[in-house]
N, C-alpha and C positions, 0 to 999 in steps of 0.2 A: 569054396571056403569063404570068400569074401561076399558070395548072397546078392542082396538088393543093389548093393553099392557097386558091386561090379558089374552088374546090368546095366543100370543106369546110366557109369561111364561108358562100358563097351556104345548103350545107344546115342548118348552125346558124340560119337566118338565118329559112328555110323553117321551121325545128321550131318556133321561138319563136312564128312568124306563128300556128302549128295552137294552142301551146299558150296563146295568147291570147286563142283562141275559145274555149278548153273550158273549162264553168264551174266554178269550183272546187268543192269541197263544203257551202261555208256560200250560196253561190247556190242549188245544186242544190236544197239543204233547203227554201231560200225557195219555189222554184219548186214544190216538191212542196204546199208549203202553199195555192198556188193554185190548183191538181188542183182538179177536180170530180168528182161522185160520180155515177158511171153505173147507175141503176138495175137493179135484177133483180125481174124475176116472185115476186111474193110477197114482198117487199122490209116490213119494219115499222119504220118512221122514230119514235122517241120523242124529245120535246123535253123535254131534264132539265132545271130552273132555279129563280129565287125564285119573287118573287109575281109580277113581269113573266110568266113564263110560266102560274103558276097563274090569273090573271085572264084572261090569252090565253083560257085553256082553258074556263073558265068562262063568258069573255063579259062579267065585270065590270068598273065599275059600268055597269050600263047608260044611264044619264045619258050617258055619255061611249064607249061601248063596245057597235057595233050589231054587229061582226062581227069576229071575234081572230084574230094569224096562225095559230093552229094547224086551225082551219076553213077559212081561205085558201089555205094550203099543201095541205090535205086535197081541197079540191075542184079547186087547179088540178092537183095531181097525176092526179086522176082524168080529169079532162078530157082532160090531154094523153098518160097512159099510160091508158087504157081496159082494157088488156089483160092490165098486167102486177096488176093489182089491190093497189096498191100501201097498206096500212093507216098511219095517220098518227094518234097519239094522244102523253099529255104526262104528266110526274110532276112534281110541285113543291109546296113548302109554302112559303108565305109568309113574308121574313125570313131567305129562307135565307144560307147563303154555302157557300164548297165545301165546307168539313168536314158540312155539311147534305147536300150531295149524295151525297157518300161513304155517309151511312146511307140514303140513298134507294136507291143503287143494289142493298144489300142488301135493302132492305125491300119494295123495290113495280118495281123498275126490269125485274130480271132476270124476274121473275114475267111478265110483258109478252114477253117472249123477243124482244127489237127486233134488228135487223138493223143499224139504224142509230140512232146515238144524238148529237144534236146538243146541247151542253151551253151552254146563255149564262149564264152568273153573274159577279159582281164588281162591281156597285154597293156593296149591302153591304160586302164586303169591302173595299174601297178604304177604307170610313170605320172600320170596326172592327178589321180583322185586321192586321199586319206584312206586307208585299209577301212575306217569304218564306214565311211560312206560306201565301197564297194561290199561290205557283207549287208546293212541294213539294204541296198539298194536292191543286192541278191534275196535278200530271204522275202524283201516286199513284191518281186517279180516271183519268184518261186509259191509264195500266198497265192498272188493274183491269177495264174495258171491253173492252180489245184483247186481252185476255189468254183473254176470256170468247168469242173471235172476234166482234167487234161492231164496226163500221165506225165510227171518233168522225169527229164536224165539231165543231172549235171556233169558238166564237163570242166577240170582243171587246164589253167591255163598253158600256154606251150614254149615258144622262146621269142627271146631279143637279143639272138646272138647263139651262137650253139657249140661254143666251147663248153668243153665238160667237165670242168675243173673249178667250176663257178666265178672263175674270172672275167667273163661279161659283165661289163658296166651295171647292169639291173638284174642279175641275178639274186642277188638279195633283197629285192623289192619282189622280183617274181615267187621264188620262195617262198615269201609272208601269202602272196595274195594266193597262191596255189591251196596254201593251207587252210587258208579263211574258205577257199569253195569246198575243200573237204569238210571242214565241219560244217558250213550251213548244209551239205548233202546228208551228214548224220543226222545234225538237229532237226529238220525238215523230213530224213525218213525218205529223202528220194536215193534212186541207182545215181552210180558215181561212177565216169568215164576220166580216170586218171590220165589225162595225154601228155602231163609236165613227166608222169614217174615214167610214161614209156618215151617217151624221149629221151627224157637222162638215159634211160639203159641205154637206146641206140647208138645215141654219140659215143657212152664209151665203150662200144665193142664195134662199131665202122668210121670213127673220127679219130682215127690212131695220132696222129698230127695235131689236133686239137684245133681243128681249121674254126673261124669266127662263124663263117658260112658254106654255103655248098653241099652238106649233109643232107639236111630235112629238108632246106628252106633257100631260096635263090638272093635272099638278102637280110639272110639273118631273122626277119621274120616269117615273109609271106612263104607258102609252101609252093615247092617243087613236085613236080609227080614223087619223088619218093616220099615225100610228105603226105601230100595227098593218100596214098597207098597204105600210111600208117595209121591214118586218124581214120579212113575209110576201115582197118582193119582191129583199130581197136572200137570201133562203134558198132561193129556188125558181130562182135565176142558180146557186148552188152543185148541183144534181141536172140530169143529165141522161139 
């Protein structure tokens, strides 16, 4: 009865429907941050970062630290690609923050010729620097890497203190800066290894007490084998 006109809207009606599934482009972004990385044959994974990864690497202190993720990650990758001979090693000096990494990348990083370069940094930061100097300082490092063709995985920062109620002293600094590496991971279009969100969950389902430390980390920051264990198990969810 109603002819041309109710064509028309039925198809307006239809376009909307399509254009309400398509994600817009600050989704698309999101989504691309949670991309995984598909190995290659001959693939070199470096893990950039502070003293979190320098001790990783190291294996220190050994009181507290029988096995680091970067040995973790090293032998489950070998395990599970046998073939592609995948090398797995780390650059970091203790203390750092991202203007630290930025001369790391010249000094020792590129030397390494990695394929892949996974960066965690931003405790420091959160207590020393201005939130903007640590995202321009990130997305100028994140340039500098992709620029060099080098695959980046960003990694969110982890704790200073591991109460789970947000009542650590810096919790609300960490917070801001967690968020800031999530979007430069959107804007930038790299994978995103969120190790602040899985932290929060673990404290609160094995930190019933709400302890400052002793969970993740042997003093509130640095990690413990169960720390270690976590960050090795959310970086090896991120490669496939």
């Amino acid at each position: 009865m109603c002819g041309h006109r109710c064509n028309v809207l039925l198809a307006s009606f239809a376009l909307m429907g399509i254009l309400s599934q398509v994600p817009s482009a600050s989704q698309a972004e999101e989504s691309f941050a949670q991309n995984r990385v598909t190995l290659k044959k001959g693939d070199r994974i470096v893990f950039l970062g502070d003293s979190l990864t320098y001790l990783a690497g190291k294996e220190l202190p050994k009181e507290h630290v029988t096995k680091g993720f970067v040995r973790i990650v090293r032998e489950a990758l070998k395990e599970r690609h046998p073939e592609k001979q995948i090398e797995v090693d780390w650059v970091s000096t203790g203390g750092g923050i991202v203007q630290t990494l930025l001369k790391l990348v010249n000094e020792k990083v590129m030397a390494k010729k990695p394929t892949i370069v996974v960066i965690q940094i931003g405790c420091n930061d959160a207590r020393w620097i201005s939130e903007r100097e640590f995202e321009n300082g990130l997305e100028e490092l994140v340039d500098r890497l992709k620029t060099a063709g080098i695959q980046v995985v960003q990694c969110t920062l982890t704790a200073v203190g591991e109460k789970h109620d947000g009542s650590n002293p810096d919790d609300k600094n960490l917070e801001i800066f967690a968020a800031t590496a999530r979007k430069v991971a959107t804007a930038k279009k790299v994978p995103l290894i969120d190790l602040r969100k899985a932290f929060l969950a673990h404290w609160k389902e094995h930190n019933p007490k709400n302890e400052p430390t002793g969970i993740l980390t042997y003093d509130g920051n640095h990690f413990n084998d169960a720390g270690h264990r976590l960050v090795a198990e959310q970086m090896l969810m991120k490669f496939k």
